[in-house]
C-alpha positions in Angstrom: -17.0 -13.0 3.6 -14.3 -15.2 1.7 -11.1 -15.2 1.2 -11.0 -13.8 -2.2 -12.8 -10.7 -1.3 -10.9 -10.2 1.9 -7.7 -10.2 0.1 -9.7 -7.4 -2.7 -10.5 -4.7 0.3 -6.8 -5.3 1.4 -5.5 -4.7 -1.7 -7.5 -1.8 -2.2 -6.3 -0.6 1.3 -3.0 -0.9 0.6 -3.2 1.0 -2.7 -5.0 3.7 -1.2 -1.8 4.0 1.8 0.8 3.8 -1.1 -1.0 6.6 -3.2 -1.3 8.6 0.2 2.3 7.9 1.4 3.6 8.7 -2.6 1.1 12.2 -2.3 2.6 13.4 0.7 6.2 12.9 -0.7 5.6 14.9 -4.0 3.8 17.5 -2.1 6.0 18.4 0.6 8.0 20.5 0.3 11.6 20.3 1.1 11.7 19.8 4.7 14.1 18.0 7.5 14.5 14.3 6.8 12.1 13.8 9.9 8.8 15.0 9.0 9.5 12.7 5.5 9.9 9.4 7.3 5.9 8.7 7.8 5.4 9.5 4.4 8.0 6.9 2.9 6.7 4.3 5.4 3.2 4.6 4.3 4.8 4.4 0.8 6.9 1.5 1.3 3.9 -0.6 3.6 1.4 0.3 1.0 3.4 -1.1 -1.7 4.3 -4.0 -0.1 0.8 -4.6 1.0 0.1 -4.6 -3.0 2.4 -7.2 -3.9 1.3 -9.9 -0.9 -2.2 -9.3 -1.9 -2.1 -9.9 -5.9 0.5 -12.7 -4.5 -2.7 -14.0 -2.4 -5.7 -13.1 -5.2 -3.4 -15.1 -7.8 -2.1 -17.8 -5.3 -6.7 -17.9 -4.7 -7.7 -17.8 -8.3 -5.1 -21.0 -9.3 -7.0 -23.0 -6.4 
């Protein structure tokens, strides 16, 4: 497997954990802050998954 295609099932990871983390937030409903700390963590790793892997797929395709 390459790089290229590693850094594409990462990516696609990551988006999946962002769009589950971002679910869970508009679907819950108001609750204490400690049942919403997983779901902004999934939000906040998910998305900043997304941006180091286009970083990497872009940093890959200019090579």
């Amino acid at each position: 497997m390459n790089k290229k295609t590693r850094a594409i099932i990462g990516l696609i990871g990551s988006l999946i954990i962002c769009f589950f983390g971002v679910y869970r937030l508009v679907v819950e409903v108001p609750s204490p802050v400690n049942s919403l700390i997983i779901p902004i963590v999934f939000a906040t790793a998910g998305f900043i998954g997304c941006i180091g892997n286009l970083v990497n797929i872009k940093k890959l395709s200019n090579s």
